[in-house]
C-alpha positions in Angstrom: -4.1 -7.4 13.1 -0.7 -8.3 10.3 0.8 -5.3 9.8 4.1 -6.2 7.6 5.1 -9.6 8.6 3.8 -9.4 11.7 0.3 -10.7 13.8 0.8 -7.9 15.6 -0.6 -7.0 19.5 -0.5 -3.6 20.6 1.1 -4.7 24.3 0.8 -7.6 26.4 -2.2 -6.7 28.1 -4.8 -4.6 26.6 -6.3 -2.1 28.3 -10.1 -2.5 29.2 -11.9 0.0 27.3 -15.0 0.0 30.1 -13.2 1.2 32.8 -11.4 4.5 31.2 -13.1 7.8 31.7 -13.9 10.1 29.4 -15.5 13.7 31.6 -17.5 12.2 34.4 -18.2 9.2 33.2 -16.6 5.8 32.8 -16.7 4.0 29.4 -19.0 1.4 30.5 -21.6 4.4 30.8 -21.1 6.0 27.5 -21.1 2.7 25.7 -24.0 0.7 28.0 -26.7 -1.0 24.9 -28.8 -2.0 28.4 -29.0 1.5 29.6 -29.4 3.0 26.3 -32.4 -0.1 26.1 -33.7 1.5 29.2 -34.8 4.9 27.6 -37.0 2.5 25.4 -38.5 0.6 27.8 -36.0 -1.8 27.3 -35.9 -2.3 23.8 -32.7 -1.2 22.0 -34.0 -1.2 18.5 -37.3 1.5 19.5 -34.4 3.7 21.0 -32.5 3.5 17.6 -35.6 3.6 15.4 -37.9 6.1 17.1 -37.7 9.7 16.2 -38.5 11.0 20.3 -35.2 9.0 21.2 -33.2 11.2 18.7 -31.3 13.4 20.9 -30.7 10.6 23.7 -29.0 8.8 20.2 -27.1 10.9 19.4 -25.6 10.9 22.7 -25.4 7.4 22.9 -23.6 6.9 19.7 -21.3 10.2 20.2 -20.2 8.1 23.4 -19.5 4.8 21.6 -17.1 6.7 18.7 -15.2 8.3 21.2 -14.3 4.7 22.7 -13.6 3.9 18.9 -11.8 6.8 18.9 -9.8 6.3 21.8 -9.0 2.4 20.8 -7.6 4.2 17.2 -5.2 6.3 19.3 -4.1 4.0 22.0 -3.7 1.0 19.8 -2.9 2.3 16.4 -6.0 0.1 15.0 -7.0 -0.9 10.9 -10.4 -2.3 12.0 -12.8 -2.6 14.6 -15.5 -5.6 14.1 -18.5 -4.1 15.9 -21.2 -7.2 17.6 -23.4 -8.4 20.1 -27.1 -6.8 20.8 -26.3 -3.7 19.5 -25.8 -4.6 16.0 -28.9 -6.9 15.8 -30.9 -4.0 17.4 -29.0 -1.6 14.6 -30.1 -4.0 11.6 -33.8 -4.4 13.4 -34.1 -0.8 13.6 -33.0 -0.2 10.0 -29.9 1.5 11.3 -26.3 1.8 9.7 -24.8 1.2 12.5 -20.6 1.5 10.7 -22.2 4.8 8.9 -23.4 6.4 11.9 -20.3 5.8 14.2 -17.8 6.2 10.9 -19.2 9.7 10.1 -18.3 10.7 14.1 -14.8 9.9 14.3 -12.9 11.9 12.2 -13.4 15.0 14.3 -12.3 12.9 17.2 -9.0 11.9 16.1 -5.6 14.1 16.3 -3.9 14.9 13.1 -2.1 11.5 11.6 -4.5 9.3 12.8 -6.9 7.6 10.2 -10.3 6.6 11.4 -10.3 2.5 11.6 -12.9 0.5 9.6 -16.0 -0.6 10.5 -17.2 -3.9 10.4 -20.5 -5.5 11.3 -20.3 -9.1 12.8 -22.7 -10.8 11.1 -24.8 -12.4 13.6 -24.6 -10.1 16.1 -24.6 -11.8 19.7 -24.3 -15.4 18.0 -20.6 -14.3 16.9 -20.0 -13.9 20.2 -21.4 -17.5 21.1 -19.7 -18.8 17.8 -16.4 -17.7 18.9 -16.6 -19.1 22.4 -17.2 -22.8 20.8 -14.5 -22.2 18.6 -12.1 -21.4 21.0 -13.1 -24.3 23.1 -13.1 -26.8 20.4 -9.4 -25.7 19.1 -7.8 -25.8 22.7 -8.9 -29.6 22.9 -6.9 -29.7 19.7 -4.4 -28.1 21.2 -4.2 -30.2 24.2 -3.7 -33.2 22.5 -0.1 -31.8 21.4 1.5 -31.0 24.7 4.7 -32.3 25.0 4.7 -34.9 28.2 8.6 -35.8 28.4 10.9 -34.5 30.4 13.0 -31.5 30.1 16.0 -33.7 31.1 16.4 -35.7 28.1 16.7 -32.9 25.6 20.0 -32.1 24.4 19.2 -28.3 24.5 18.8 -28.6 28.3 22.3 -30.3 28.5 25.9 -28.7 28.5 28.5 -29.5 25.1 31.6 -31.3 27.0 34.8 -29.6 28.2 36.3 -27.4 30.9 34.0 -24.6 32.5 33.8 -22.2 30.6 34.4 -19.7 34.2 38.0 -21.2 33.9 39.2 -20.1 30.6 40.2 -16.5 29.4 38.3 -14.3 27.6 39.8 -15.6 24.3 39.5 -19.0 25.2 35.8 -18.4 25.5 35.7 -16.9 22.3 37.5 -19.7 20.2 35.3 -22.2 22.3 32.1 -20.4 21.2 33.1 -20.1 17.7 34.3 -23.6 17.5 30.8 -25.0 18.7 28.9 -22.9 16.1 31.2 -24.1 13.6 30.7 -28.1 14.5 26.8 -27.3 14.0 26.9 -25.4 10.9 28.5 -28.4 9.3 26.5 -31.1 11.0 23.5 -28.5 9.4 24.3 -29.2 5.7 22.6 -32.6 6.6 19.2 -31.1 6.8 19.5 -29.5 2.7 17.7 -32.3 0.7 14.8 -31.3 4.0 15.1 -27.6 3.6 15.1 -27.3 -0.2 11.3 -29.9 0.1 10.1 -27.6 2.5 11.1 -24.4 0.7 9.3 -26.0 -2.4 6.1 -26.4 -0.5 6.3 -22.8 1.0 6.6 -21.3 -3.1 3.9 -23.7 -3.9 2.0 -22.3 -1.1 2.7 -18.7 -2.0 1.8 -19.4 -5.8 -1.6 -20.7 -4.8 -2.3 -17.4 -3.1 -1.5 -18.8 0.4 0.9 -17.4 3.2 3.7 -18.4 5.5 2.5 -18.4 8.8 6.3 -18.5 11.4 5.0 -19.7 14.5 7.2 -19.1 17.7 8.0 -18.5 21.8 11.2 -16.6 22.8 14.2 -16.8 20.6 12.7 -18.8 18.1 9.8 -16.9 17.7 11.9 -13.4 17.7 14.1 -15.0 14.6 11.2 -16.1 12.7 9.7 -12.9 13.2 12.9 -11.0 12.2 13.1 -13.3 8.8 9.1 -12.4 8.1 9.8 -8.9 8.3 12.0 -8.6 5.5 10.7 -10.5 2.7 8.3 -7.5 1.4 11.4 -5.2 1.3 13.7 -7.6 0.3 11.9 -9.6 -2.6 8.2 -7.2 -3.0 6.0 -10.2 -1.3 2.8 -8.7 0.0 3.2 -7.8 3.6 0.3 -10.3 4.3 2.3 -13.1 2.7 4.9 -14.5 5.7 3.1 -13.2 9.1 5.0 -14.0 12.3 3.0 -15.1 15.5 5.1 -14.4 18.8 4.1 -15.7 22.2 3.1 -12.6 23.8 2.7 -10.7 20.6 5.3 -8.2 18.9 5.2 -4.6 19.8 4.8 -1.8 16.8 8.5 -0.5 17.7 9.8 -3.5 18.7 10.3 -6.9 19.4 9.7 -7.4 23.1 10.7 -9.9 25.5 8.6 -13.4 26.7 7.2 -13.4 30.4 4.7 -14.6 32.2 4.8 -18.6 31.0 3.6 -17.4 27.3 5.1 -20.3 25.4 2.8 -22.3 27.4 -0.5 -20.8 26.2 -2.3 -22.0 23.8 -1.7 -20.4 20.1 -5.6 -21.3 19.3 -6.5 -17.7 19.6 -4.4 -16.1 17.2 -4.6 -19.0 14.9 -8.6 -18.6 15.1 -8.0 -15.0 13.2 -5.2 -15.8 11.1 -7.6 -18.9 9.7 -5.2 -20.6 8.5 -6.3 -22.9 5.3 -5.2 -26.0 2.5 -3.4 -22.9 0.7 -1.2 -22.1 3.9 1.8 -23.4 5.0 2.5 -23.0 9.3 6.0 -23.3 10.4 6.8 -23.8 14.3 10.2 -22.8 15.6 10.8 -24.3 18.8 14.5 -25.7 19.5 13.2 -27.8 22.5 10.3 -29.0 20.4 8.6 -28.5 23.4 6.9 -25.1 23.5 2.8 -25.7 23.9 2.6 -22.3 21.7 4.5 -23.8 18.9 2.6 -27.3 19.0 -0.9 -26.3 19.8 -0.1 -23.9 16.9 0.5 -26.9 14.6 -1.9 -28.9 15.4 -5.0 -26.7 14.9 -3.6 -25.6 11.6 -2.8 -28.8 10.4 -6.4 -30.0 11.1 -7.4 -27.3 9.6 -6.1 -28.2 6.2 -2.9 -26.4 6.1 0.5 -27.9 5.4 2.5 -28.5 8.7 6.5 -27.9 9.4 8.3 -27.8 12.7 11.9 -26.7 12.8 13.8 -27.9 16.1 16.6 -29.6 18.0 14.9 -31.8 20.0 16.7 -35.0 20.0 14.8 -38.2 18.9 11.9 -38.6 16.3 8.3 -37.4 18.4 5.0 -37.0 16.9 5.2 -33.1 16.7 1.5 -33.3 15.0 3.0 -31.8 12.0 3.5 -32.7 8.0 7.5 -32.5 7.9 10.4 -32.0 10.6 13.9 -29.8 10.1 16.0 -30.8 12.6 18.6 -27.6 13.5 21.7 -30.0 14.0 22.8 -27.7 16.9 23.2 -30.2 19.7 24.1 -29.6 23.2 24.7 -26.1 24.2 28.0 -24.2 25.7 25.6 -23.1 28.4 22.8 -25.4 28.6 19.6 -24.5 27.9 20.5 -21.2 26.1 19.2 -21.9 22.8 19.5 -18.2 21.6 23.3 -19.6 20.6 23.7 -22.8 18.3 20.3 -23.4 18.5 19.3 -19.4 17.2 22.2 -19.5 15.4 21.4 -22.8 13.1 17.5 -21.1 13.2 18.1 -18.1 11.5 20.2 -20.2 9.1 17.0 -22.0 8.0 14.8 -19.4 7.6 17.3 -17.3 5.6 17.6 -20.7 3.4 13.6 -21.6 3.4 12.6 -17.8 2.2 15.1 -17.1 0.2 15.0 -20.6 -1.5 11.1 -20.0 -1.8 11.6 -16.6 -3.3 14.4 -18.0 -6.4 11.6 -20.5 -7.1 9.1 -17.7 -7.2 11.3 -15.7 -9.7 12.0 -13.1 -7.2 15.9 -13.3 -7.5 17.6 -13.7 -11.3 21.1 -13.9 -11.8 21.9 -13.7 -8.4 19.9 -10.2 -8.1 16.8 -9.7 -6.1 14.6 -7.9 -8.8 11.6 -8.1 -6.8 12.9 -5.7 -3.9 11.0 -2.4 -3.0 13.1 0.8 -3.5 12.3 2.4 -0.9 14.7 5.0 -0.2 17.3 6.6 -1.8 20.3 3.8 -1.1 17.8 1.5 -2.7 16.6 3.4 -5.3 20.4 3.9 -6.2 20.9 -0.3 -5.8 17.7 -1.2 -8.1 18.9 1.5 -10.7 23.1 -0.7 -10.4 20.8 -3.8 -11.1 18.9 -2.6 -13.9 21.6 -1.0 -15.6 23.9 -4.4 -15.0 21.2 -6.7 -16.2 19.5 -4.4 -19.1 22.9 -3.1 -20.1 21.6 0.3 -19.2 23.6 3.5 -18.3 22.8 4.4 -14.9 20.9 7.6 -16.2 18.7 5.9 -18.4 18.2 3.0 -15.7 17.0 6.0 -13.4 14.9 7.6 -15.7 13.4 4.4 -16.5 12.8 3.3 -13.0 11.6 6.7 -12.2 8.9 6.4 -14.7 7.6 2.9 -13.2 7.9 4.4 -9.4 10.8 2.3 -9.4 8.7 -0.7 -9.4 12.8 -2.8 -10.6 10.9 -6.3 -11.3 8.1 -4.5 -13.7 10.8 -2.5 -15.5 12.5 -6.1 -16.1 9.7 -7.9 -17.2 8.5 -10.9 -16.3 10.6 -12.8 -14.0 10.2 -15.9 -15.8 9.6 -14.4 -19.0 13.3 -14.5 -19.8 13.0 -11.2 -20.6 15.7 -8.4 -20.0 
């Protein structure tokens, strides 16, 4: 699922439906298309079709919307893509299947839950065969990006010289920090005649009807997150325009924590349902430049037609299987290896320029105001109304009143961004 700049996984690990219990009976029993076959004499469409099978149906299919029902609540789902047997059995049998199920689940769901759409795979058990070849055939993509250096070479994996920093005082520390942030934010302003090309391509990208995909383990992955997040607020970009992908997935309430080796897995499987495309632009954040997420990330997209970036400190020029490089500038770190310092620092610096940049070339921001922001509460209601009045020469009543007639929709009150307008 994107929900608002995010590709967004419930947990870490999902919870196998089959094995809860719902009564005295396990999912796997409710849900079983052989057992259900078995009724029929072992044919699935007879025991959907047949009118003597009606009540043993209803059964059946009562059983599978409460596991829909269930996955709603647990996982706080948009859409379930129903395949496999059952569905060819559904469509031989003359059966709507999504109707069927759909029509149970609202009387299984607590207040505040919507019931998730339905969707039939087409093909039924051939998606699932499908999806197993395309797995297989984008991991050998994948493979062919792993990084095969070694970790010892990389300047994020060695220490900035000077004393221990255990020796100094707490100030000391301090100015030493700062001092080593500063030294990379200038060694940064290298990389603008890089960042303002790729913030070109990432409006282009948008303009076409594309997205910004922010691909990323860890730190990196958290910041580009963070930056995706924002943009529909900030500048009224569709939520489904800059999606995040996060080793291990982001939680709904928050943004959790790596584990378990997760920048070494493959990104093939969430870039199989993003489908990323010619109109898309996918940007890997990985300061080592080593991450296998990051890279396998890149390299399936790229050979899928989209444009390529990765953003990193990783020391000399590598194939990164990618259309264009931003080097972060940030060097050797204070404590090596800890890249959620210079390295996160310089990183969030990049984003900020490469969306915002994206978004002035999109006419989102005019005269140094972001006109495209969302008001959604009252503080930004109250800053949309400042801008209108400023740039429309408005009294703040009138600017309310306006806005209040538009549902404070600031960059339609305005006019055309580029209209000149206003």
């Amino acid at each position: 699922m994107v929900r608002p700049g995010r590709s967004w996984k419930p947990q870490r690990r999902l919870v196998f439906l089959g094995s809860a219990w719902a009564g005295d009976r396990a999912f796997d029993d409710w849900a079983s298309a052989v057992r259900a076959a078995g009724r029929a004499g072992g044919d699935l469409a007879a025991f959907l079709a047949a009118p003597q099978h009606a009540a043993e149906r209803d059964v059946y299919l009562d059983g599978l919307a409460r596991i829909l029902a269930t996955a709603g609540v647990l996982h706080h789902l948009d859409e379930v893509v129903l395949g496999g047997g059952l569905v060819d059995a559904a469509e031989e049998a003359g059966e709507d299947l999504a109707a069927a199920l759909g029509a149970r689940l609202p009387g299984l769901l607590p207040p505040g839950f919507d019931a998730p759409r339905l969707t039939l795979a087409e093909g039924g058990n051939r998606i699932l065969l499908r999806g197993t070849l395309a797995l297989a055939a984008s991991n050998v993509i994948a493979e062919g990006a792993r990084y095969e250096g070694g970790a010892r070479t990389l300047p994020t994996e060695s220490i900035a010289g000077g004393s221990a920093l255990e020796n100094l005082t707490p100030e000391e520390i301090a100015l030493r920090l700062l001092e080593a942030e500063e030294r990379a934010a200038r060694d940064l302003l290298a990389e603008a005649p890089a960042l303002g090309r790729v913030a070109a391509r990432m409006a282009a990208a948008l303009e076409a009807g594309g997205r910004v995909i922010y691909v990323g383990a860890g730190t990196s992955g958290r910041i580009g997150a963070l930056d995706a997040v924002e943009i529909p607020c900030t500048f009224g970009m569709g939520e489904d325009r800059f999606v995040a992908v996060v080793a291990g997935g982001v939680a709904d309430a928050a943004i959790s924590i790596e584990s378990d080796g997760e920048e070494d897995f493959s990104a093939a499987p969430d870039l199989i349902l993003l489908q990323p495309g010619p109109r898309d632009a996918v940007i890997g954040i990985s300061a080592s430049s080593t991450a296998f997420f990051v890279r396998s990330a890149l390299a399936f997209a790229r050979r899928r037609g989209a444009w390529t970036v990765m953003i990193h400190e990783g020391g000399e020029a590598r194939d990164f299987c990618c259309d264009d490089v931003i080097r972060l500038h940030s060097g050797q770190e204070c404590v090596a290896g800890s890249t959620r310092m210079k390295a996160g620092t310089a990183t969030k610096k990049v984003l900020n320029v490469l969306s915002t940049t994206a978004m002035i070339r999109l006419g989102k921001v005019r005269r140094g105001r972001m006109v495209g922001m969302v008001a959604s509460n009252e503080k930004l209601r109250r800053r949309a109304a400042g801008i209108l009045a400023d740039m429309a020469g408005l009294e703040m009543e009138e600017a309310e009143r306006r806005l209040a007639a538009t549902g404070y929709r600031l960059q339609e009150v305005l006019g055309d961004a580029r209209s000149g307008e206003a």
